[in-house]
N, C-alpha and C positions, 0 to 999 in steps of 0.2 A: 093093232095100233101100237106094238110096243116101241116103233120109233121115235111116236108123236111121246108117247111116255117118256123116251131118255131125253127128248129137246127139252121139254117142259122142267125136268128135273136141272137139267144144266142151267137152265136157263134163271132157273128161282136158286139156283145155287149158287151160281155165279153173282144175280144183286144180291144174294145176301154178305158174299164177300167183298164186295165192294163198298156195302153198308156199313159192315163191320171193320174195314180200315178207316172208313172218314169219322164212323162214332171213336173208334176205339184211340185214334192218334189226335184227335180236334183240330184236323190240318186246319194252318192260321193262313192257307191260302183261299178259306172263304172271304177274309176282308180282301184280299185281292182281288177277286173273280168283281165285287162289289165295283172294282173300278174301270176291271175290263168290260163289265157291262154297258158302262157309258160307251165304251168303243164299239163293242160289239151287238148291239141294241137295235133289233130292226125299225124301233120307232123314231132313234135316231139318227141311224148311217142309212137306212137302206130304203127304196121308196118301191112298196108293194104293192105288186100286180093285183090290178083292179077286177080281173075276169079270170078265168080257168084257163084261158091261151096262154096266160102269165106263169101260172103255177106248174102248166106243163112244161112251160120253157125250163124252167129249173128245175124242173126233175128230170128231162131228157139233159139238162148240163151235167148232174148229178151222177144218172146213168152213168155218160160218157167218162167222166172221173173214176166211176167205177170197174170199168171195164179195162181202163187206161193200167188202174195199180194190178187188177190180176191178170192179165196179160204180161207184168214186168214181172211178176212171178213166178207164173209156169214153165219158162225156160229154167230157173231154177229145181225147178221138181223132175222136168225129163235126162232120162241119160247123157253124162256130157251136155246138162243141159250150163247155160251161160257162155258157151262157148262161140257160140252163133249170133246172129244177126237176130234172130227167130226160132221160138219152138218150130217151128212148123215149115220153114222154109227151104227150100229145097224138094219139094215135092215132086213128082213127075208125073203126076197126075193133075189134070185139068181143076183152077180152085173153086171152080163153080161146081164141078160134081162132088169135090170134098169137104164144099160149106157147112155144109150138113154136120160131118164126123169131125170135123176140125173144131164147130163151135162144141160138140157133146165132148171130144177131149178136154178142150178147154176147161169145161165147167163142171167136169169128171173129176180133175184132176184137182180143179178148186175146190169142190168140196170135202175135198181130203182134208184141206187147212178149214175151209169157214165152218164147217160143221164138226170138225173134232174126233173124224172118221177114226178107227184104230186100223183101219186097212193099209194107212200113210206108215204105222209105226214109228212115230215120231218123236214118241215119249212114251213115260213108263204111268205118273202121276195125269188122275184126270180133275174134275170137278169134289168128286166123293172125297180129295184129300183134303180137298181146303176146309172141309166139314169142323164145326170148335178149334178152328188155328187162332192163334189171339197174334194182332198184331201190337209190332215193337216200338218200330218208327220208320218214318221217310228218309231214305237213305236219300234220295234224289229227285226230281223232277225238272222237267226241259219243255220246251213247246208243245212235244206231241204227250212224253210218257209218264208215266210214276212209278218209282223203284220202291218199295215198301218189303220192311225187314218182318219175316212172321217167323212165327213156332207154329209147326203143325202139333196137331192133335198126341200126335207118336214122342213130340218133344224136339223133332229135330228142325233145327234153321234151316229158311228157305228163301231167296229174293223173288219178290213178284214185281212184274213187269205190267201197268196197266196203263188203258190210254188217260193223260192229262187231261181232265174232263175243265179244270177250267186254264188248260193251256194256251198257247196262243193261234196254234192249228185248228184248234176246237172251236174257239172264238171266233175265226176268219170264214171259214166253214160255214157257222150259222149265219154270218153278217152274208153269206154270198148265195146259202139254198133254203135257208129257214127250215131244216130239216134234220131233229135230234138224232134218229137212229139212222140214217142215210151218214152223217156226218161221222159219226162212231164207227159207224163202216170203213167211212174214207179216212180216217183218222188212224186207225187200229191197222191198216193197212201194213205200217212200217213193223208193228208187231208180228204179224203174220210173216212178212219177209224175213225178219228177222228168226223166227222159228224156223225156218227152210234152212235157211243158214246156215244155223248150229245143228242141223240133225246132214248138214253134207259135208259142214267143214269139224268133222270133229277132230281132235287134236287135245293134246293133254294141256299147251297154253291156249286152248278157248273155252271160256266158261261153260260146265255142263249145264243140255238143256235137261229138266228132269220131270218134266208135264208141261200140259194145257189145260187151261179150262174155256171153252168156246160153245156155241149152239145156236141152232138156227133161230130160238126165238127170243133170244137172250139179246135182242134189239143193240147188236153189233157188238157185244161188251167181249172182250179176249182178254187173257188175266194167261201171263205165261211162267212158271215156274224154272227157276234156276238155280242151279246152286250158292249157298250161301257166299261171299267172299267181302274182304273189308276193302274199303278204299283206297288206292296208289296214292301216300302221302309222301309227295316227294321234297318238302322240306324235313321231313323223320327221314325220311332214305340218307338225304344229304347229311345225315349226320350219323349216319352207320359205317358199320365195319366195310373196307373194302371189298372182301366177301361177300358181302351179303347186294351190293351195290354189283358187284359183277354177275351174279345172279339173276337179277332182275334185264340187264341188259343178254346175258345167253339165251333168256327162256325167251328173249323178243326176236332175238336173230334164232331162234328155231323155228317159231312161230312164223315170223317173215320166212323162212328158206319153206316151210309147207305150204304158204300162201300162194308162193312161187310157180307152184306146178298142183294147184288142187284140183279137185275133181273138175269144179266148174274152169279149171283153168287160172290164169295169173290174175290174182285177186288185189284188187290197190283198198285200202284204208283211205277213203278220202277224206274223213274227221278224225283223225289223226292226233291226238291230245294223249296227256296221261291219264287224264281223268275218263277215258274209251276205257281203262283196265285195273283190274283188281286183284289182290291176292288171297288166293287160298294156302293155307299153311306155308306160307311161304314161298310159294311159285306163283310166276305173274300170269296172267289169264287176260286175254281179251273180252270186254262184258260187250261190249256194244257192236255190231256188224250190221246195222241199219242202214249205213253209208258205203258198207263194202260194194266194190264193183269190180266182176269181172269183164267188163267191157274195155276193148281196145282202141285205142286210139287211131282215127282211120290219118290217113296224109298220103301227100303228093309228093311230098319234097322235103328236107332236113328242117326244111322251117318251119313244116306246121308240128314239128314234134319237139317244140321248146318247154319243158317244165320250168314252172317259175315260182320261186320260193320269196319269199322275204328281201332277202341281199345276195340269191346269186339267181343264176338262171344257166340252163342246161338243153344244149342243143342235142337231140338221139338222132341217131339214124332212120330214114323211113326205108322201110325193108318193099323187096318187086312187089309183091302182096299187097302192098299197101293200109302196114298200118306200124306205128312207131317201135321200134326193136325197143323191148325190156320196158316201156315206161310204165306200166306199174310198177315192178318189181324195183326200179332204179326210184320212184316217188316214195316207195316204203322206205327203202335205205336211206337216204338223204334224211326224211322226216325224224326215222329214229336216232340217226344220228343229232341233229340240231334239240330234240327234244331230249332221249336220254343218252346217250354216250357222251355229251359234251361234257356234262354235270355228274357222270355217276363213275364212267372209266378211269382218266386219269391222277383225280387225287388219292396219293397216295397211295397208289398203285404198289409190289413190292418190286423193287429196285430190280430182284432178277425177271421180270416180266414187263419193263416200261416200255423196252423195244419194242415186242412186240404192241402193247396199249398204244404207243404212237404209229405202229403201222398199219391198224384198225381204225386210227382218227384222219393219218393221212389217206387212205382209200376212199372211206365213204366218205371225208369229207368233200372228198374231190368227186365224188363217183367212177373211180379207176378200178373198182371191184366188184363183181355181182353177188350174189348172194351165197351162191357155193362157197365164192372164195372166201370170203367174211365169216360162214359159218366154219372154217375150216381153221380159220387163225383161231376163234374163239376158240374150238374144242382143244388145239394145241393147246391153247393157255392155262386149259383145265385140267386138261393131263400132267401139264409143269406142274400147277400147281396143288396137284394130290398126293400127287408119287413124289413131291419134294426135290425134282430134278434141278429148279432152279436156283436150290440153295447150294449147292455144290464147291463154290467158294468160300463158306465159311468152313472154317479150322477144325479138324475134328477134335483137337486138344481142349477145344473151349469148354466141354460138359468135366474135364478133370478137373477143374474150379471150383469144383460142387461135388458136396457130400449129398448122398441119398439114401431116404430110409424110407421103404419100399410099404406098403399097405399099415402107411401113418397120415394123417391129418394133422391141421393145426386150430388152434385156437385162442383167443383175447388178441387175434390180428390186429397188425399196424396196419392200417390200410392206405394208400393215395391212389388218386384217379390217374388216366389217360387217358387220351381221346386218339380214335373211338374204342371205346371199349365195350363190349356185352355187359356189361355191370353200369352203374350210374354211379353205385358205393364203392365203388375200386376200381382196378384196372385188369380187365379181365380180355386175354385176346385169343385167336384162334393161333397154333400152331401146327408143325408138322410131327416135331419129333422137342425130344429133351433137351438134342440139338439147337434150334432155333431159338425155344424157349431160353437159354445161356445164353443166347446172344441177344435176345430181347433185354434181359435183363443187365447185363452187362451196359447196353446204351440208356438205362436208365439209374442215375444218381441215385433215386431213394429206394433200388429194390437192393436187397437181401437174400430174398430168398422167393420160388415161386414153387406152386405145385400145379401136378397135373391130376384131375380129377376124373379123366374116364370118360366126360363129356364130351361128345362131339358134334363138330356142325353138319350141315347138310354135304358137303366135299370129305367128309370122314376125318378132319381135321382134329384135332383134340383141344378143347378149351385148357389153357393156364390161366392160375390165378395169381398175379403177383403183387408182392408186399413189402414193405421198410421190416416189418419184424412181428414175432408172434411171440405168444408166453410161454404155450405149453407145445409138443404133441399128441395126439389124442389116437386110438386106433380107428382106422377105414381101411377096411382092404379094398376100397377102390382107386385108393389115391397113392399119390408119391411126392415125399418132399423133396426138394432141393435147395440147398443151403451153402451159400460161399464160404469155401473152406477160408479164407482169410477172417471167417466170424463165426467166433464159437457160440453155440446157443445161445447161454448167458449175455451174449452182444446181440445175436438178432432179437431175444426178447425183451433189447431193452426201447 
């Protein structure tokens, strides 16, 4: 019986983690639940079945809903599976002699996900990790899920994924089968897909998945592990370096150009928000793929293959095949564009790369580009702007302006801001060269003098720090001053 042993353990494992985030955080969406109860309250909304014909009715509706969500799944687990109409179609063999092997595949292959099988190799974390993890806080929650921030046992952060027990899907669910753990099933459902997901579209901007914890007797509860990431704040983006703001829009058009052509085929984002993504040290990560769909767009004719956005709309071609040329992939572009490139690319963009910034907002805004070609402008731009190509117009005379005293520091700084700057106490920007940084300074009034510290951004660019004037020098062999020879010390330290 040692099977029946590892359910029973997952399964007391699993409430116990679930126990321990609603003790440990006092989610204050129990006075909520308090209200959705009045909605969802079978004494109030729902008029129950007087006899057992009644009770089976809704458990055979129930069934059916359930067979409905893993069925949308298992194309997802088979080879090249989403690419199809059907796991299973295209047979050539008669479907009545393969009813049989078709439903054991089916339900073969589901229990790889409902039961937490390690045969799926899905993940590396199971139930035993979430053993004394203390939780942090609720990063999130939506109709179906709960994003909840823990410390495992070992110390390290982790997001858990669980279903919204008093969500609005949960609530709908009881008002329509009166059935807890049936309902947790149909509920968690999106979780389950969603772990398919991330174990076929892996990718360096999709959030790692890093365990499960699931089991057969754990009355439908799924609790998915991922990794830590803090939330896309894009009014803090809006006020960061242009750097770091072009970053966020590359690691999306990479992400989109993989999406493109993934296993399961061209994958559209149909919830499509910034709040879908997160950043881990810096690089943006898709968290949410609950809504990803590789499904195609079938049509007859150019008209049924109109996507329609807000304020524009977009007529594709339907291809002989019959089904719309590129409308996923052309729905992702458009999307990121109106959400991040409008806001994040061209302010302030640097002067030798605008051209190109406006020929990346004239494409996708229009949709005159696919995604190779978008990804292609992008990398150009990153390559200008590493290797410093597209400073090439400033003077090389400008850095003889400036005297240099090489493995020196300063200190009792003058300091003033600019925006945006890495610093909030100064003006601290990224450059390429000693070059650049002379002509940074140069276009501003109260610098003096600036040094370079050694630091660098993610592009290998070198942080400057610039200043009105300092007291002293002080020794750092990782740094270098530079000081306008029209100001003698005594003048920059005043």
């Amino acid at each position: 019986m040692p099977g029946m042993g590892s359910s029973l353990r997952a399964a007391a494992l699993l409430a116990f983690v679930v126990l321990s985030i609603l003790l440990s955080l006092l989610i204050s969406s129990v006075q909520q639940f308090g209200a959705r109860v009045s909605r969802f309250s079978p004494k109030a909304t729902v008029s129950v079945p007087a006899d057992e014909e009644g009770l089976a009715s809704l458990r055979t509706a129930l069934s059916s809903q359930l067979d409905q969500r893993r069925n949308e799944i298992i194309p997802l687990l088979l080879p090249g599976g989403g690419r199809g109409s059907g796991p299973l179609e295209g047979s050539r063999h008669s479907p009545r002699s393969d009813e049989a092997a078709d439903r054991s595949l089916r339900y073969g292959l589901w229990d790889e996900i409902a039961l937490g099988s390690r045969k799926a190799h899905l993940d590396e974390m199971g139930c035993d990790s979430l053993v004394d993890m203390r939780a942090v806080e609720t990063l999130g929650s939506g109709y179906t899920k709960r994003v909840v921030k823990v410390n495992l046992a070992t110390g390290e952060p982790v997001a858990l994924k669980l279903v919204n027990e008093q969500g609005i899907d949960m609530g709908k669910c009881l008002e329509d089968f009166r059935d807890p753990r049936g309902c947790r099933e149909l509920v968690s459902y999106k979780l389950k897909k969603e772990m398919v997901l991330l174990q076929r579209l892996k990718h360096p901007n999709v959030i790692k998945l890093k365990g499960h914890c699931t089991g057969e007797e754990a009355e439908g509860r799924v609790t998915v592990i991922l990794e830590q990431g803090s939330p896309l704040q894009m009014i803090q983006l809006l006020q960061s370096p242009w750097e770091d703001r072009f970053r966020v829009c590359l690691d999306l058009v990479r992400l989109l150009h993989f999406l493109s052509q993934s296993p399961l085929g061209s994958v559209a984002l149909l919830d499509f928000q910034p709040r879908q993504f997160v950043t881990v040290s810096g690089e943006l990560k898709l968290t949410d793929l609950d809504d990803a769909s590789a499904v195609e767009t079938p049509c007859q004719a150019d008209a049924d293959c109109t996507l329609q956005f807000p304020h524009r709309n977009f007529t594709l071609p339907c291809l002989a095949r019959g089904v719309c040329e590129g409308m996923n992939e052309k729905r992702n572009i458009y999307n990121a564009y109106r959400y991040f490139f409008t806001y994040l690319l061209p302010h302030q963009a640097p002067p030798g790369l605008t051209h190109l910034v406006d020929q990346i907002m004239n494409s996708t805004g229009e949709l005159k580009a696919d995604i190779n070609q978008t990804l292609e402008v992008f990398e150009h731009i990153l390559f200008l702007y590493k290797s410093g190509l597209h400073l090439d117009n400033l003077p090389p005379s400008i850095i003889r302006e400036y005297t240099v005293m090489r493995g020196m520091g300063t200190s009792g700084n003058v300091e003033y801001r600019c925006w945006p700057s890495y610093s909030q106490q100064g003006c601290v920007l990224s450059v390429h060269s000693a070059r650049e940084a002379a002509y940074i300074c140069n276009s501003h009034s109260q610098c003096n003098s600036f040094t370079l510290t050694g630091q660098k951004t993610w592009t290998g660019r070198l942080l400057a720090s610039f200043r009105s004037g300092f007291s002293r020098l002080v020794p750092d062999g990782t740094s270098e001053v530079y000081v306008k020879k029209s100001k003698d010390l005594e003048t920059s330290a005043a």
